[in-house]
N, CA, C and O of each residue as an XYZ file, in Angstrom:
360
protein
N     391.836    167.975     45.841
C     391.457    166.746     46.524
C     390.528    167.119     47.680
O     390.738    168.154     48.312
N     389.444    166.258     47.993
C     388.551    166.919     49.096
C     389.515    165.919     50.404
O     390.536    165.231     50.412
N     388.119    166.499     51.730
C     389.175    166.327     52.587
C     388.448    164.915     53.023
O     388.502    164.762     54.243
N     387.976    164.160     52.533
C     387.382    162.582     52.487
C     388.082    162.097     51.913
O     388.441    161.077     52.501
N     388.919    162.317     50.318
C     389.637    161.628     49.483
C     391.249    161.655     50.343
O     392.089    160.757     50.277
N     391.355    162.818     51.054
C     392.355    163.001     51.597
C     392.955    161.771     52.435
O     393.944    161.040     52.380
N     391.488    161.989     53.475
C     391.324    160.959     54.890
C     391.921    159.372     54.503
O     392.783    158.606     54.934
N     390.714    159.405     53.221
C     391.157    157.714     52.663
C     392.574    157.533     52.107
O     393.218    156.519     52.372
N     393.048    158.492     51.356
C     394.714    158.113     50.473
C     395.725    158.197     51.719
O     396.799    157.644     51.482
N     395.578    158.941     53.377
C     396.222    159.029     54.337
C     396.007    157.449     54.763
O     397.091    156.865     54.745
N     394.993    156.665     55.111
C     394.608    155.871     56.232
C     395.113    154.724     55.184
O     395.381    153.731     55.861
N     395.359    154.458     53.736
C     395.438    153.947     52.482
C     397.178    153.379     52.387
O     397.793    152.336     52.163
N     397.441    154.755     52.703
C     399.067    155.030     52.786
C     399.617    154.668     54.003
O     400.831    154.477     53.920
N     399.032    154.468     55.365
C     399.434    154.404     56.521
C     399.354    152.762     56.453
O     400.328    152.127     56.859
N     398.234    152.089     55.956
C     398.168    150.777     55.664
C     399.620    150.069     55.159
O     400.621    149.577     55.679
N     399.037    150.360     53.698
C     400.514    149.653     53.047
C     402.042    149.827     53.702
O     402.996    149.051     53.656
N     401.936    150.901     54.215
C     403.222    151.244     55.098
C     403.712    150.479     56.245
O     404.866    150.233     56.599
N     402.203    150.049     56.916
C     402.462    149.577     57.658
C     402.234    147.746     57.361
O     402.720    146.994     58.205
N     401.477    147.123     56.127
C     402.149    146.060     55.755
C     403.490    145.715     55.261
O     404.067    144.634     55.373
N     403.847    146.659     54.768
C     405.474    146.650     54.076
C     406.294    146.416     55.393
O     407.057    145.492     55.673
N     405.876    147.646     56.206
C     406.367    147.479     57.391
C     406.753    146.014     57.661
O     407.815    145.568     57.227
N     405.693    145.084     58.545
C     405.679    143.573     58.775
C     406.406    142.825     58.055
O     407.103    141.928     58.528
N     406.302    143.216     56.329
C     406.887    142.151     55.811
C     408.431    142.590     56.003
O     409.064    141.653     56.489
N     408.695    142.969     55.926
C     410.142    143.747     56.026
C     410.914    143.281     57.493
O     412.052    142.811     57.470
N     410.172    143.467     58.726
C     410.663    143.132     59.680
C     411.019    141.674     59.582
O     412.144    141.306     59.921
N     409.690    140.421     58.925
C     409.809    139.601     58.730
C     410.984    139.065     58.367
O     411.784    138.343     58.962
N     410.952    139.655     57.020
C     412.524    139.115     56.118
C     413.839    139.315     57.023
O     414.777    138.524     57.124
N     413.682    140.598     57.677
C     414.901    140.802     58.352
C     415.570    139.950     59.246
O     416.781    139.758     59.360
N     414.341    139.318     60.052
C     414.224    138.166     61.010
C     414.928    136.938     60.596
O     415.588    136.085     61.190
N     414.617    137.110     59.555
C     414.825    135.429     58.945
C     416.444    135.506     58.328
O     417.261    134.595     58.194
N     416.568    137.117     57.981
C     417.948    137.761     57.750
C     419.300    137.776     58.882
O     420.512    137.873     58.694
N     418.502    137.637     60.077
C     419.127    137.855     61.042
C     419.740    139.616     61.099
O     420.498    140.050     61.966
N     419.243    140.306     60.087
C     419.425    141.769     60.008
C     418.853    143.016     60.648
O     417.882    142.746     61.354
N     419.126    144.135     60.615
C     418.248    144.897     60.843
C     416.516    145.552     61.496
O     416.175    146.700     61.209
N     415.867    144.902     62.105
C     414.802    144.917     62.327
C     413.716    146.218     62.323
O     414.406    147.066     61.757
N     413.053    146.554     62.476
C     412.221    147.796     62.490
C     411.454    147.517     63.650
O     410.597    146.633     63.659
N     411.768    148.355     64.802
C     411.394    148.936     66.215
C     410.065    148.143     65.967
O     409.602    148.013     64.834
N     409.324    147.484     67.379
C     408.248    147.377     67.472
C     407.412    148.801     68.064
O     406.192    148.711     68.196
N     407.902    149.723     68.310
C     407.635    150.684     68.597
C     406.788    151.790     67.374
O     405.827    152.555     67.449
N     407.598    151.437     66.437
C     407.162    152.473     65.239
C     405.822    151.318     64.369
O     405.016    151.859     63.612
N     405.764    149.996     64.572
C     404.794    149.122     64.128
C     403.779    149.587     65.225
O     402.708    149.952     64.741
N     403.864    149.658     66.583
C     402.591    150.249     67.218
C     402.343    151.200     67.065
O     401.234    151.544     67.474
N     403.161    152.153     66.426
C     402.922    153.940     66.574
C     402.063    153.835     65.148
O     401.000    154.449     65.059
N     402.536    153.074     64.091
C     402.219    153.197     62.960
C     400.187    152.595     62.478
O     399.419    152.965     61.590
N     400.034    151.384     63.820
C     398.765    150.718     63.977
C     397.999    152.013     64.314
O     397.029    152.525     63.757
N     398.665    152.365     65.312
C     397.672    153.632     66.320
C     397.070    154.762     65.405
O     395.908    155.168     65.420
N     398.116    155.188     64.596
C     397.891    156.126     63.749
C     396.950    155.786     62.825
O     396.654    156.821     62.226
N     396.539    155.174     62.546
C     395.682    154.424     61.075
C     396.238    153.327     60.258
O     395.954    152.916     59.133
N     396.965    153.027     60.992
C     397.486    151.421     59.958
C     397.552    149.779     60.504
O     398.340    148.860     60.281
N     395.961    149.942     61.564
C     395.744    148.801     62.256
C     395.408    147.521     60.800
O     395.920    146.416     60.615
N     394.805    147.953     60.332
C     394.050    146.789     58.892
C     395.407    146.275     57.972
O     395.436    145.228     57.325
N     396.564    147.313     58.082
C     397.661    146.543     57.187
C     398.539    145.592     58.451
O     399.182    144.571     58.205
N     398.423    146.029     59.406
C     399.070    145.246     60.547
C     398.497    143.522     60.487
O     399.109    142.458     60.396
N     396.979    143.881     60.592
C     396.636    142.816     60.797
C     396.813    141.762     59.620
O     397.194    140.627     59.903
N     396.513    142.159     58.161
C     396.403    141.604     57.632
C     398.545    141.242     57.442
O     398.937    140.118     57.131
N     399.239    142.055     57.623
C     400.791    141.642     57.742
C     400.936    140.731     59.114
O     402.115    140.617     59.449
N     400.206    140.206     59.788
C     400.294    139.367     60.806
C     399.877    137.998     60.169
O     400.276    136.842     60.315
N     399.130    138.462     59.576
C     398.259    136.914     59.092
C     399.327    136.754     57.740
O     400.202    135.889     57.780
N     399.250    137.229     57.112
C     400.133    136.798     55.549
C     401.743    136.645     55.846
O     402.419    135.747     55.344
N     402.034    137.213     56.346
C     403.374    136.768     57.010
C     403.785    135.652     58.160
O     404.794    134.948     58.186
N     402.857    135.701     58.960
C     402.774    134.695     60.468
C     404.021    135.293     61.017
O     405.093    134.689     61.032
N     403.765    137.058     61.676
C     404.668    137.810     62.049
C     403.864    138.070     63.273
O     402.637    138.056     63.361
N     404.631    138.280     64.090
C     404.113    138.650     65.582
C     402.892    138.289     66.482
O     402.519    138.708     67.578
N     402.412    137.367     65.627
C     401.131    136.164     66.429
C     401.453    135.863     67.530
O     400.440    135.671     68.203
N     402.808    135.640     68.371
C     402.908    134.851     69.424
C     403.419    136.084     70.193
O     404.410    135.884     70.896
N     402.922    137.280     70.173
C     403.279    138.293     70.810
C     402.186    138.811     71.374
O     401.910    139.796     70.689
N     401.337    138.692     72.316
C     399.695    139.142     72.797
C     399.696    140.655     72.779
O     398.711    141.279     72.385
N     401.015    141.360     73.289
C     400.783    142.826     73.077
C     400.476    143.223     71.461
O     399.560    144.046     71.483
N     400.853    142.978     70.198
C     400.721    143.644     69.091
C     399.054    143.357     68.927
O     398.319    144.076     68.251
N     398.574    142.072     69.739
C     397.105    141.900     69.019
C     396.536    143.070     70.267
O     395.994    144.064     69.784
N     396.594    143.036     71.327
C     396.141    143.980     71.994
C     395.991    145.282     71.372
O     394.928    145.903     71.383
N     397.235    145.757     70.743
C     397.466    147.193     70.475
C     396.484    147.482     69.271
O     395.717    148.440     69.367
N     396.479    146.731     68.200
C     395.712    146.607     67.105
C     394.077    147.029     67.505
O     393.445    148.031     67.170
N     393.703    145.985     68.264
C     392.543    146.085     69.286
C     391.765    147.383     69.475
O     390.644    147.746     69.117
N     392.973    148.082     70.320
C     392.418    149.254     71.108
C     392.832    150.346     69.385
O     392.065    151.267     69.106
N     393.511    150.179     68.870
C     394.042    151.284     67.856
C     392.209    151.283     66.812
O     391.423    152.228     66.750
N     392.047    149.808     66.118
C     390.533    149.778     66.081
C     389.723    150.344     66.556
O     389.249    151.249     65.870
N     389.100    150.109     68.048
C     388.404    151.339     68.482
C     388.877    152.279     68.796
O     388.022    153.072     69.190
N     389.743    152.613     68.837
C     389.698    154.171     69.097
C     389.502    154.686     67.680
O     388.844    155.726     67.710
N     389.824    154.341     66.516
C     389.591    155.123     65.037
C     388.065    154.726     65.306
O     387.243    155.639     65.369
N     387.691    153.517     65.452
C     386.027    153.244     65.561
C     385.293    154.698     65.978
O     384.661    155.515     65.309
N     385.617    154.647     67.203
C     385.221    155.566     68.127
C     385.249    157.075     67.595
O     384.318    157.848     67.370
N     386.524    157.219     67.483
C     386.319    158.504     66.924
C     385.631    159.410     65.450
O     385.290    160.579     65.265
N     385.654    158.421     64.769
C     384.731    158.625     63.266
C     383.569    157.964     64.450
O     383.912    157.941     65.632
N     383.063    157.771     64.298
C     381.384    157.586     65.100
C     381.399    158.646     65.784
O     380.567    159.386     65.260
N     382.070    159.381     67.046
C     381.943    160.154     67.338
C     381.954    161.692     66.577
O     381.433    162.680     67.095
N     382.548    161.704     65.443
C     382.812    162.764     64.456
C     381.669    163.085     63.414
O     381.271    164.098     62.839
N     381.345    161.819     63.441
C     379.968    161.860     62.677
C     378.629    162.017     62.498
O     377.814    162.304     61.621
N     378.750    161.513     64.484
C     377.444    161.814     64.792
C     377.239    162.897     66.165
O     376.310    162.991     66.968
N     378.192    163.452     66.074
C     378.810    164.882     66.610
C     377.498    166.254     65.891
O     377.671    167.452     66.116
């Protein structure tokens, strides 16, 4: 596997993980069960799984009324922005 195919099946995998994530917390919510840390949903944005966040915000209508998760998303965006631009044109 090169280390581009790598980058993408990592940032790919961090996604879905982190939509499953959302939906999961979701259900739990509605379960009154178990929840999953908002902590590991920001750790998980930061890392590369801002695009499944967002799109698990919108398809779920999970954590919209929370201004920190859209913030975090935000800055987790540019900073991957940032750093592939900076890596690239390094």
């Amino acid at each position: 596997m090169t280390p581009g195919r790598a980058i993408a099946f990592a940032y790919g995998a961090l996604n879905l993980l982190e939509l499953l994530g959302y939906g999961w917390d979701k259900l739990q919510a509605k379960r009154n069960g178990r929840r999953v840390p908002e902590r590991t949903l920001h750790a998980l944005a930061l890392l590369g799984g801002f695009a499944g966040a967002w799109i698990g915000m919108s398809v779920f209508r999970h954590k919209t009324q929370k201004p920190l998760f859209s913030v975090v998303l935000v800055l987790a965006a540019l900073l991957h922005a940032g750093f592939w631009s900076w890596w690239f044109l390094a």
